[in-house]
C-alpha positions in Angstrom: -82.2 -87.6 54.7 -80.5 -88.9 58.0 -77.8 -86.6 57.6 -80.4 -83.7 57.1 -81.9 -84.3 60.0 -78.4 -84.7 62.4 -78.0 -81.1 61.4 -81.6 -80.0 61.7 -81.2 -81.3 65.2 -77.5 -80.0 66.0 -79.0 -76.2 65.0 -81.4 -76.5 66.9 -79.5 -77.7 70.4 -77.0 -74.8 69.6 -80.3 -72.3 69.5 -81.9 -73.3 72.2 -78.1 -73.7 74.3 -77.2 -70.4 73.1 -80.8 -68.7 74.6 -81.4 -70.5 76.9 -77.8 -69.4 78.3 -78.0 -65.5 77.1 -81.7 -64.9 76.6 -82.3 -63.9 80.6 -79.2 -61.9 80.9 -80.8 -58.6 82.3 -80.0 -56.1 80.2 -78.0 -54.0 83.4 -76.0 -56.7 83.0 -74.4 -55.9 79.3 -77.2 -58.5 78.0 -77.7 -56.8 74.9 -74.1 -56.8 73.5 -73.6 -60.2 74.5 -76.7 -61.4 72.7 -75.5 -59.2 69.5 -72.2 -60.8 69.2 -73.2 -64.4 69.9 -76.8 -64.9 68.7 -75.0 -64.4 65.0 -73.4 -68.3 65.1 -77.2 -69.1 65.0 -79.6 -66.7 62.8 -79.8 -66.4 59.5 -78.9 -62.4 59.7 -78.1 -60.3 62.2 -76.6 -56.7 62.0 -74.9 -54.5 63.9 -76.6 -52.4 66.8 -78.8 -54.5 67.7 -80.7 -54.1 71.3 -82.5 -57.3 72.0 -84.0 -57.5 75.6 -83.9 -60.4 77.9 -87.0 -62.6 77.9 -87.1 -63.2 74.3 -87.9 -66.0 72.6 -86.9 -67.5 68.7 -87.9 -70.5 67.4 -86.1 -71.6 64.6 -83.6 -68.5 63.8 -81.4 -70.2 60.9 -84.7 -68.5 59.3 -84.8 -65.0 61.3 -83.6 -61.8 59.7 -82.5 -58.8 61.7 -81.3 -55.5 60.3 -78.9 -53.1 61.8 -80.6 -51.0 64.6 -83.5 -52.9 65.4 -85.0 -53.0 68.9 -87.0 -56.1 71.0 -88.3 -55.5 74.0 -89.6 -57.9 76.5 -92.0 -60.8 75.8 -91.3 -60.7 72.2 -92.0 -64.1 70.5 -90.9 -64.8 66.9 -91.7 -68.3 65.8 -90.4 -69.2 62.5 -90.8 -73.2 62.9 -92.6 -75.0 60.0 -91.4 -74.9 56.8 -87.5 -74.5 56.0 -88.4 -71.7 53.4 -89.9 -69.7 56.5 -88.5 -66.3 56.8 -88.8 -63.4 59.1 -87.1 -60.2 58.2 -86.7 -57.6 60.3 -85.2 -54.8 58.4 -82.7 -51.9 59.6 -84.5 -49.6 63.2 -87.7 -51.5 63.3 -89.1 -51.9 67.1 -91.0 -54.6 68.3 -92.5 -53.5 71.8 -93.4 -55.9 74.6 -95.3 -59.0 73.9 -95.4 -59.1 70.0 -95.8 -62.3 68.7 -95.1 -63.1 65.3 -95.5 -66.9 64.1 -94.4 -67.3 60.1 -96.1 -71.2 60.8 -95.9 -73.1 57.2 -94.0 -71.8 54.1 -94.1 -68.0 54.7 -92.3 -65.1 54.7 -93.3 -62.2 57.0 -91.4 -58.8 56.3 -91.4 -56.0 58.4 -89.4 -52.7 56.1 -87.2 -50.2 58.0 -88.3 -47.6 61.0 -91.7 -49.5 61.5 -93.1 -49.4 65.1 -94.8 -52.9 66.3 -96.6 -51.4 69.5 -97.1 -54.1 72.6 -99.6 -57.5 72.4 -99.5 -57.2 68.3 -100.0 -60.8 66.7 -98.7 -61.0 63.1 -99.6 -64.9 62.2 -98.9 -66.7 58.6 -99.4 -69.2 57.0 -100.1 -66.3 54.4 -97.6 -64.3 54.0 -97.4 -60.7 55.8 -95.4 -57.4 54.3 -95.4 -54.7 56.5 -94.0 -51.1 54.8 -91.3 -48.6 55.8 -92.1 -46.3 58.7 -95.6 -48.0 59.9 -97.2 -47.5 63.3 -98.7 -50.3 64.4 -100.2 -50.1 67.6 -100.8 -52.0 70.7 -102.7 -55.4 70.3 -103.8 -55.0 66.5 -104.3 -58.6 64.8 -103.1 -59.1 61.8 -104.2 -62.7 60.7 -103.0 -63.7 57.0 -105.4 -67.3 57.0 -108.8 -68.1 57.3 -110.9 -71.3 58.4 -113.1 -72.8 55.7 -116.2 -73.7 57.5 -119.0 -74.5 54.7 -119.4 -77.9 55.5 -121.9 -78.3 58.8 -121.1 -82.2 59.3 -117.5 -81.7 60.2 -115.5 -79.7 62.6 -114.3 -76.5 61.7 -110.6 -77.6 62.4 -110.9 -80.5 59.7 -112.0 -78.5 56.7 -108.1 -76.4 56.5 -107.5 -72.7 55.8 -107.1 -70.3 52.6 -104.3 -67.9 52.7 -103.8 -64.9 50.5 -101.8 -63.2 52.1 -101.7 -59.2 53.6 -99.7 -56.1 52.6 -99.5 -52.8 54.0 -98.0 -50.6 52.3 -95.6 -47.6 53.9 -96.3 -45.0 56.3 -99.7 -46.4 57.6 -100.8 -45.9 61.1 -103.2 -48.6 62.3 -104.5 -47.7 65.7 -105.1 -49.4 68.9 -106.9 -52.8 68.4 -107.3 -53.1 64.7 -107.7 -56.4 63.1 -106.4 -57.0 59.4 -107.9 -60.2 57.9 -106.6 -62.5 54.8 -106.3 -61.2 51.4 -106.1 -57.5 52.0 -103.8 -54.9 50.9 -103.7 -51.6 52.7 -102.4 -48.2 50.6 -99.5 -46.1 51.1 -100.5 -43.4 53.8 -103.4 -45.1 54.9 -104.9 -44.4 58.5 -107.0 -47.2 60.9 -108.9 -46.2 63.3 -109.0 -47.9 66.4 -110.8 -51.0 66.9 -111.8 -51.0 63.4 -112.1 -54.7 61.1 -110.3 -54.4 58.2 -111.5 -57.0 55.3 -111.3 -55.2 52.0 -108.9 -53.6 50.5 -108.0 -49.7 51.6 -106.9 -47.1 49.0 -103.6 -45.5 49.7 -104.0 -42.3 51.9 -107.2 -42.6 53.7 -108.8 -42.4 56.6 -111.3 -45.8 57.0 -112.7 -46.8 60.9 -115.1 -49.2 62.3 -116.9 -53.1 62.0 -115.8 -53.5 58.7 -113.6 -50.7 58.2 -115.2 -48.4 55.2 -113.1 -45.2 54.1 -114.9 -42.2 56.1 -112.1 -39.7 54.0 -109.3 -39.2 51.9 -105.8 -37.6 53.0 -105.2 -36.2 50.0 -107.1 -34.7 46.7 -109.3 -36.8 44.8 -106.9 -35.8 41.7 -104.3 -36.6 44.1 -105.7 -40.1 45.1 -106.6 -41.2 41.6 -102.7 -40.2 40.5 -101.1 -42.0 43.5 -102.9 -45.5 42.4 -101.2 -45.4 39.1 
């Protein structure tokens, strides 16, 4: 147990000595390759090509996962503290714009498939855990919240009375749009479109089109035949 912790302790003064000492490199200043070459002595993965800004912040990443070709911009927080089964995977060309913030929090694994686009101010928070699908667009400040507060009991604070987490998928090529908030539990089809703003907190059928507080499907992208076939 003591000798668990020494090393629990010694990864963690290497990561924060090692960002702490690249992370505000400007990128002018061949920031980038320097953080590509080094920042592998302390993540769990990290390919080839990868273009990670200055002004970036990890939090535990002996449980961070980058593919090859991936991009982080500015601001972007990933948090994977909590739990030493925590993982965040970032698979090959995904983006993460300015100011995402991803926090895996207890036991959870948050997966983000290749060519998806994380537009800026996006929050992606466990405990639940979080797949994201291959060539998403996510854009700018969506929520996407895998827990929820139990609150039924009126004679203690909401804090005290813990969280249920189910869990969220969504499935390739969706496009959620500007300000969308996903909720626990739900699973959003293959080809599905969000409009902006809208509440999602039921499940969407793959390929369609759902908006507004709660989202309800308004159309489908494709046939009914089509629809029914693609659900089997």
């Amino acid at each position: 147990m003591k000798q668990q912790l020494y090393w629990k302790k010694m990864n963690r003064f290497k990561e924060v000595l090692l960002i702490n000492l690249l992370g505000n490199i400007p990128t002018i200043a061949f920031g980038p390759k320097l953080r590509n070459s080094l920042y592998r002595l302390i993540f769990a993965r990290l390919d080839n090509s990868v273009y990670i800004q200055n002004d970036v912040e990890f939090l535990n990443a002996s449980c961070i996962e980058i593919g090859s070709g991936a991009h982080i911009f500015k601001g972007v927080r990933i948090d994977a503290r909590g739990h030493e089964n925590n993982r965040v995977c970032l698979e090959n060309s995904v983006a993460l714009e300015k100011n995402v913030d991803i926090g895996a929090l207890d036991d959870t694994h948050i997966h983000i498939d290749q060519e998806t686009f994380i537009g800026p101010g996006v929050s992606i928070t466990g405990p639940g855990d979080v797949k994201i699908g291959k060539r998403c667009l996510i854009a700018a400040n969506t929520g996407i919240f895998a827990n929820n507060h139990n609150f039924a009991d009126p004679t203690k604070y909401i804090a005290e009375q813990g969280i249920t987490c189910k869990g969220i998928v969504i499935e390739d090529d969706c496009w959620l749009g500007h300000g969308v908030t996903v909720l626990d539990g739900v699973t959003i089809g293959k080809g599905s479109v969000i409009g902006a703003g809208a509440v999602v907190t039921k499940d969407i059928p793959p390929y369609s089109v759902a908006v507004g507080i709660p989202a309800k499907v308004v159309k489908s992208r494709i046939g009914d035949e089509l629809l029914i076939n693609s659900r089997d």
